[in-house]
GUPA-85654 format. One record per residue (C-alpha): residue in one letter; x, y, z. Coordinates in steps of 0.1 Angstrom, whole numbers, padded with zeros to 4 digits, always signed. Layout:
GUPA-85654
aXYZ ...
***
This chain:
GUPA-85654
x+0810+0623+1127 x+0784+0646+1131 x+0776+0676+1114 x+0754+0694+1147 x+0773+0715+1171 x+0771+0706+1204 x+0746+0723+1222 x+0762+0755+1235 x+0793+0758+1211 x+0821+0734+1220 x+0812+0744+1253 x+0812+0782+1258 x+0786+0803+1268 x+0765+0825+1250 x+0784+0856+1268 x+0821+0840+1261 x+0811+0838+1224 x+0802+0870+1222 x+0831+0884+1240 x+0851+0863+1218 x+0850+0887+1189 x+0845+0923+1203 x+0881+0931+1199 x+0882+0929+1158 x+0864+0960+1147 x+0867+0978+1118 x+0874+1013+1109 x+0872+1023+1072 x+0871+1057+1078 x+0901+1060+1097 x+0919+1038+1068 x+0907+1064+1043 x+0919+1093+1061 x+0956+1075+1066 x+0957+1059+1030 x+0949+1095+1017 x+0973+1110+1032 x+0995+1083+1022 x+0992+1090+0986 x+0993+1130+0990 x+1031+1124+1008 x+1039+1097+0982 x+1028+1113+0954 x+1030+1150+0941 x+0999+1141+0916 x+0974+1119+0910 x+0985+1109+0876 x+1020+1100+0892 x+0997+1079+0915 x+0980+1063+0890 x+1013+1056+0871 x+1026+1036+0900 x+0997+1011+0910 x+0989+1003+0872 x+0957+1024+0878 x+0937+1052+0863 x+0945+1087+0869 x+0910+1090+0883 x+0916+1064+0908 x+0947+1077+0920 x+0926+1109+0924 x+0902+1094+0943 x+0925+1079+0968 x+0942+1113+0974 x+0910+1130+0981 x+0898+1098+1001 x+0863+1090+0984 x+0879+1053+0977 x+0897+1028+0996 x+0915+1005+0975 x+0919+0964+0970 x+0947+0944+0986 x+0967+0939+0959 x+0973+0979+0963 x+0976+0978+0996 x+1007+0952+0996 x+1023+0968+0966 x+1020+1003+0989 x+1036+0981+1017 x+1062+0969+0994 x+1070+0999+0979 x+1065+1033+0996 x+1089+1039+1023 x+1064+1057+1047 x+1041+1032+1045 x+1045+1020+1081 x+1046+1057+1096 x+1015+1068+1083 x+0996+1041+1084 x+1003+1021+1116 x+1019+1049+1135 x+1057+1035+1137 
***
């Protein structure tokens, strides 16, 4: 077996592969703004914030005032565990 692709990619155009991944764009700004506010409802301080993810009190001030987005690991444990999590961030 060969390790070349075929000439063209597996038989799609140069416009079909570039169409192919328009769709997934990112927006960290707008996660910022909704896992801020996410932590401001959840939390009535930063230290409480802090307290719950295992992190610093700094951190947790940091995601309230949205200069820092945080890791995954975060992120699921938020999914897990904050009941608004769906509202404010996907809208539901």
């Amino acid at each position: 077996m060969s390790f070349t692709p075929p000439v063209g990619g597996r038989g799609r155009s140069a416009a079909a592969r570039r169409r192919a991944h328009v769709h997934a764009q990112r927006d960290t700004d707008d996660f910022l703004r909704r896992w801020s506010m996410l932590m401001i409802v959840s939390f009535a301080t930063a230290e409480a914030c802090g307290q719950h993810f295992g992190v610093t009190k700094q951190t947790g001030c940091n995601w309230r005032e949205g200069t820092h987005r945080p890791c995954g690991d975060a992120v699921d444990f938020a999914m897990q565990t904050l009941p608004r999590y769906a509202e404010i961030m996907w809208g539901q």
